[in-house]
TORTI-992979 format. One line per field, with one value per residue (C-alpha): residue number from 0; x, y, z. Coordinates in steps of 0.2 Angstrom, whole numbers. Layout:
<selums>
dolo <- c(NUM	...) .
px <- c(X	...) .
py <- c(Y	...) .
pz <- c(Z	...) .
</selums>
This chain:
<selums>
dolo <- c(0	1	2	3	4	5	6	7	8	9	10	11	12	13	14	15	16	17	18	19	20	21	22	23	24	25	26	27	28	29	30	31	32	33	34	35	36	37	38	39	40	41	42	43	44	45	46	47	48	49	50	51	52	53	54	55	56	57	58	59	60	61	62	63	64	65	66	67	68	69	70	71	72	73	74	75	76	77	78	79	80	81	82	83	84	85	86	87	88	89	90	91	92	93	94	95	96	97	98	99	100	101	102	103	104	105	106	107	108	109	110	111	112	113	114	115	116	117	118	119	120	121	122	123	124	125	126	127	128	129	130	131	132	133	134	135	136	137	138	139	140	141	142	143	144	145	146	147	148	149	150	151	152	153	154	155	156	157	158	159	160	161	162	163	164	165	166	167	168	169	170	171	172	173	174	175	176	177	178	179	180	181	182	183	184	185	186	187	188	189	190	191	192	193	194	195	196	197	198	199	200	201	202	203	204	205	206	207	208	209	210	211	212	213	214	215	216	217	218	219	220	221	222	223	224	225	226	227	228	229	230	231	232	233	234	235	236	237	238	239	240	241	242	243	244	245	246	247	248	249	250	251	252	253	254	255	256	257	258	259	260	261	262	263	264	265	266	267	268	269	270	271	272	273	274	275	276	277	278	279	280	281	282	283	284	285	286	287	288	289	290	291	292	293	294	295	296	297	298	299	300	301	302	303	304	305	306	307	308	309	310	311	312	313	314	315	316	317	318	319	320	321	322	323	324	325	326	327	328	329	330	331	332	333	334	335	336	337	338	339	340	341	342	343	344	345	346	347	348	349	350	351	352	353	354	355	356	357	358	359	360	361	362	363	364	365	366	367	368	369	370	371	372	373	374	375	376	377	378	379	380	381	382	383	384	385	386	387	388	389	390	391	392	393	394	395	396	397	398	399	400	401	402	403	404	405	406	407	408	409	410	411	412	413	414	415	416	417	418	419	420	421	422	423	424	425	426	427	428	429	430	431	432	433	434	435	436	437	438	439	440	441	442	443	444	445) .
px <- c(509	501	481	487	489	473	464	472	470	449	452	460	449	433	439	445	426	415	411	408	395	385	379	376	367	359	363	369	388	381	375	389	401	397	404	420	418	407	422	434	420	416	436	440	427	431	452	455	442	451	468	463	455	472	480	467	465	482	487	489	470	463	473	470	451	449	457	441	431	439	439	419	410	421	411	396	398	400	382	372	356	356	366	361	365	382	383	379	389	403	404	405	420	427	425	438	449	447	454	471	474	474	484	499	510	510	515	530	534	535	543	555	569	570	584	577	559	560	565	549	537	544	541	523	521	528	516	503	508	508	488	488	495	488	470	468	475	462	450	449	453	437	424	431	429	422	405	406	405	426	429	426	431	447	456	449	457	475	465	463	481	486	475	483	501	497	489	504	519	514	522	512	517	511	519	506	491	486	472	464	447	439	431	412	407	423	421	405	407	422	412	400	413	421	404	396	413	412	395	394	410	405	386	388	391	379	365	371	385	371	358	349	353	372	374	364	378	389	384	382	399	408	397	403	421	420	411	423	439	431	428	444	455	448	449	463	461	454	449	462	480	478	494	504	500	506	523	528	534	517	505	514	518	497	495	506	498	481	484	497	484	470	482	484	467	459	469	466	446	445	458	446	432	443	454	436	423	434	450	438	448	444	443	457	468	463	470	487	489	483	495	509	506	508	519	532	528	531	550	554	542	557	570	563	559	581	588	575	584	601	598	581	564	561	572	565	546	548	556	540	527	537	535	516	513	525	513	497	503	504	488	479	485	489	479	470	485	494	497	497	514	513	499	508	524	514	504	521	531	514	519	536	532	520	532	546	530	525	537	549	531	529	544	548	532	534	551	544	530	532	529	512	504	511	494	482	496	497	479	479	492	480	467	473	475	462	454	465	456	440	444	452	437	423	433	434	419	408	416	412	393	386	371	381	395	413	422	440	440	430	444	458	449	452	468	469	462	475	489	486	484	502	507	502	511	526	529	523	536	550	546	545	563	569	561	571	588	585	584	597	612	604	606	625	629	622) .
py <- c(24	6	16	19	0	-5	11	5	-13	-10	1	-11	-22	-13	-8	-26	-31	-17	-30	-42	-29	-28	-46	-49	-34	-34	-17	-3	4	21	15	2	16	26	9	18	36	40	32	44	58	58	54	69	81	77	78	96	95	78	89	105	93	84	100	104	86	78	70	53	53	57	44	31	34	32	14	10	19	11	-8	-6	2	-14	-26	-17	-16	-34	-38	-25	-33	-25	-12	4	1	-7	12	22	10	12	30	28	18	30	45	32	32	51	52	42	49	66	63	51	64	76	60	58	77	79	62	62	74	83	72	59	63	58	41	39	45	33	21	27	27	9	4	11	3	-15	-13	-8	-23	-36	-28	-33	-52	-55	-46	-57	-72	-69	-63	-81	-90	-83	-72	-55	-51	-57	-43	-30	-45	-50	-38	-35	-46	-35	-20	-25	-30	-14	-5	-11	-8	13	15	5	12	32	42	54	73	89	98	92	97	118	131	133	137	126	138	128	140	137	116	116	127	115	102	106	114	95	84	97	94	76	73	83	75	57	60	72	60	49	63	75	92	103	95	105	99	95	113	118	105	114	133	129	121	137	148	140	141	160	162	150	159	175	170	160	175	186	174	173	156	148	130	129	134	148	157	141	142	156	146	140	124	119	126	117	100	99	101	89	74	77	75	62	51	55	47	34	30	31	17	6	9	8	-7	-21	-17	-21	-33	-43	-36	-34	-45	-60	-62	-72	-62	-69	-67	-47	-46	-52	-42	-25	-30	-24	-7	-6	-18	-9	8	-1	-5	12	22	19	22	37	44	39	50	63	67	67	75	83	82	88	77	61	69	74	59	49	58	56	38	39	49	34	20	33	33	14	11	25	16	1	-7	-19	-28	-31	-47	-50	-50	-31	-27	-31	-20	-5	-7	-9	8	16	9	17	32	34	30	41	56	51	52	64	77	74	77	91	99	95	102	120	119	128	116	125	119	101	94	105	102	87	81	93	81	67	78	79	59	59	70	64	46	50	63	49	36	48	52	36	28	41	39	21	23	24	11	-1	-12	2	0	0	17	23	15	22	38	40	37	51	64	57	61	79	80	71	84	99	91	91	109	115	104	111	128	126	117	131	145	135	134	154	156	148	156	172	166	161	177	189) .
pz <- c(41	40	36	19	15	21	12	-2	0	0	-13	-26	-20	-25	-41	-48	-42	-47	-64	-50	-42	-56	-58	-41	-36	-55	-57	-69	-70	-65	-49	-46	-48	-32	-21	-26	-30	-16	-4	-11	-10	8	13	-2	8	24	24	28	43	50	47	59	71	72	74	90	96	92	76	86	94	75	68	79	83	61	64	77	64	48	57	64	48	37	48	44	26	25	29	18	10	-5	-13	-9	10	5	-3	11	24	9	14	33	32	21	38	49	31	30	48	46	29	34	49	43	33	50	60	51	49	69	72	59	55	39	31	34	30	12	15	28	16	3	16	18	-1	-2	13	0	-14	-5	0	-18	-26	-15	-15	-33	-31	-15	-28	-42	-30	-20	-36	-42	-30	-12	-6	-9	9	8	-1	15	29	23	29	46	57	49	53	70	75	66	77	93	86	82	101	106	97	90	102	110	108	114	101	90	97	94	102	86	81	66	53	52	36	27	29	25	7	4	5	-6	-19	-21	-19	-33	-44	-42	-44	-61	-67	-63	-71	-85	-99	-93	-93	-107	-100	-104	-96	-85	-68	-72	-78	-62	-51	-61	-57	-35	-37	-45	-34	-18	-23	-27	-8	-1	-7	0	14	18	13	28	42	54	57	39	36	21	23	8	18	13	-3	-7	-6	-24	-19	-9	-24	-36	-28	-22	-41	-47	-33	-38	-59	-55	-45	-59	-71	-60	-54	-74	-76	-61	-64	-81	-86	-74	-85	-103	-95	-90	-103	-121	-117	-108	-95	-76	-62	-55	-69	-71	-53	-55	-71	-61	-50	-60	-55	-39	-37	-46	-37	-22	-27	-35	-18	-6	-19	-23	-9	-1	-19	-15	2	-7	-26	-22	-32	-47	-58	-50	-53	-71	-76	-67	-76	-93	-88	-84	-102	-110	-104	-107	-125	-129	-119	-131	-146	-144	-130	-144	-151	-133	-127	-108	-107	-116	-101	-88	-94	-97	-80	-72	-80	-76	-57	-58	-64	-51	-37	-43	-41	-25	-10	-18	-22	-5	3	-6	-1	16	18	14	24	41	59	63	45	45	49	37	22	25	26	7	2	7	0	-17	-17	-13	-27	-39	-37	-38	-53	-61	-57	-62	-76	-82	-77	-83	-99	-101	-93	-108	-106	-119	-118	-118	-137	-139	-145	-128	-117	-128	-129	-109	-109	-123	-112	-98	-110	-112	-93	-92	-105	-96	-79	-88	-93	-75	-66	-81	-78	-59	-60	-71	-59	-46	-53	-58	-40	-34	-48	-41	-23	-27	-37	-22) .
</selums>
């Protein structure tokens, strides 16, 4: 549970201190950029595999392992000469990340019962949401007034007494380890299906959509999927759980957690660079304004995640996303005239919608999701966090890389795009909602 903090916690991190990046490796946004998305590339790539190998090894082993992983590649990062070495170190942390993400969700699923699952996972959520808040506070606090290297060291020596705590206190349990074989064809087209769809999204506005070599990115991306789905349908034992997703509750909730987090992670990439660039604000201060976010998704997380187990889902999630599209609005019109005050609300109902998504989507996927897919689910769950983030930071960032200091109108523009996304999120959770009250009259009626 504690691997989402410290994920989370480098993550906020990074993204208050990517401005920061640039003037100290004297660099350009497009190449900045991949400190973040090429970490939530390689962890978005590699879930699913860290999920069957928890199924075969034992969540526990996984998830523990990625702490040694997660706490020895920080170290490393720390003393890269220059900035292309930080970027490839970057993504070997993000494999021990990659390992504990795709392993938490199934820990709690075996350990915890089903009543009580909701409020664990709101726990997990909140957990989350505090490496979240405080990542962007140590942020601008170290581009201020510390090294850079601070920005990866900080958190080691939690890392480490966390480390000790999971090989001390996760139950070991048979039950969670399973013969099965790991489909090698099947990871490897996954992987490149998402690296292909990242990679074009995060440089086709820089380089033109129908450039060449984007359109080409493009084409091996879509190629890929149509041989992967082919492939995965006539296999026994595939590398994604398509069987699960033939259940409407699982296909849906995956959906939801990845556009939920795109919303999310647009504003926490994007808002740094105006809060610091248009609104001239110190790095310290644009830290304990991004704040506001998590720190309120933190509070409404464990809420949540308690009235999901009693009222169920689907009320709490729509309501959450109305919230998200209410603070998308006011940031798409009227970022220029708010005053810090103003930021700090919006960043916060942002927060709370989010939280209000999280643990309930969660649970609710979980609680139809049969015992012998609880660890490839829930490293799709992590999955889709995870692709969701780095949607969201392509998205955004590409958006901005234009060569040229970002306008107002390309940072409300953004959050436009966001807004017919939250839109869209709506009417599938109404309409899954009204398929689900439908079934149940019919239920009570037979």
């Amino acid at each position: 549970m504690h691997g989402g903090i410290y994920s989370h916690f480098t993550a906020g991190i990074v993204n208050v201190s990517l401005p920061h990046f640039m003037k100290i490796f004297q660099t350009n946004l497009g190449t900045v950029q991949w400190i973040t998305t090429g970490y939530l590339l390689v962890i978005a790539s590699l879930l699913p595999l860290m999920g069957k190998l928890g199924d075969r090894f034992g969540h526990r082993h996984i998830h523990n392992l990625g702490y040694l992983f997660f706490t020895l590649s920080s170290l490393l990062v720390a003393f890269s000469p220059n900035v292309y070495t930080l970027l490839i170190l970057r993504m070997v942390q993000a494999i021990g990340a990659a390992m504990f993400q795709a392993t938490n969700i199934a820990l709690i699923t075996y350990h915890f019962p089903k009543e009580q699952r909701g409020q664990a996972l709101g726990i997990m959520s909140s957990a989350v949401a505090i490496g979240g808040m405080t990542g962007p506070i140590a942020g601008g606090i170290i581009a201020e007034w510390l090294s850079w290297q601070w920005l990866f060291l900080i958190h080691v020596p939690v890392v480490l007494v966390a480390t000790w705590l999971a090989f001390r206190y996760i139950p070991s349990s048979r039950q969670e380890r399973m013969s099965c074989s790991i489909d090698s064809l099947g990871a490897i087209l996954f992987m490149i299906v998402i690296s292909t769809l990242i990679y074009g999204i995060s440089s086709g506005n820089t380089r033109g959509w129908l450039y060449s070599e984007i359109i080409s990115v493009f084409t091996v991306g879509f190629i890929s999927l149509a041989i992967l789905l082919f492939w995965e349908l006539r296999q026994n034992t595939p590398f994604l759980p398509i069987k699960a997703f033939r259940i409407p509750a699982v296909t849906y909730g995956l959906i939801i957690s990845c556009a939920s987090f795109v919303l999310a992670n647009t504003v926490l990439v994007v808002m740094p660079f105006y809060l610091s660039g248009k609104a001239g604000y110190a790095p310290a201060a644009v830290g304990y304004i991004m704040t506001s976010y998590p720190m309120l998704l933190a509070c409404t997380s464990l809420v949540a995640g308690h009235l999901s187990d009693r009222f169920g889902s689907g009320f709490l999630m729509i309501t959450g996303l109305c919230g998200m599209g209410a603070g998308l609005v006011i940031l798409a019109f009227f970022l220029g005239q708010l005053s810090v005050v103003g930021l700090i609300a919006v960043l916060a109902l942002i927060g709370m919608g989010m939280g209000l998504i999280a643990s309930p989507n969660n649970s609710f996927i979980m609680r139809h999701v049969p015992l012998e897919y609880a660890g490839s689910i829930g490293g799709m769950i992590a999955l889709t966090r995870n692709t969701g983030m780095v949607l969201g930071a392509a998205l955004g960032l590409g958006i901005m890389n234009t060569g040229q200091i970002p306008s107002l109108n390309a940072f409300q523009f953004v959050f436009v795009i966001n807004i017919a996304i939250c839109i869209v999120c709506v009417v599938a959770m109404g309409y899954r909602v009204r398929l689900e009250r439908r079934r149940d009259r019919e239920s009570v009626e037979k």
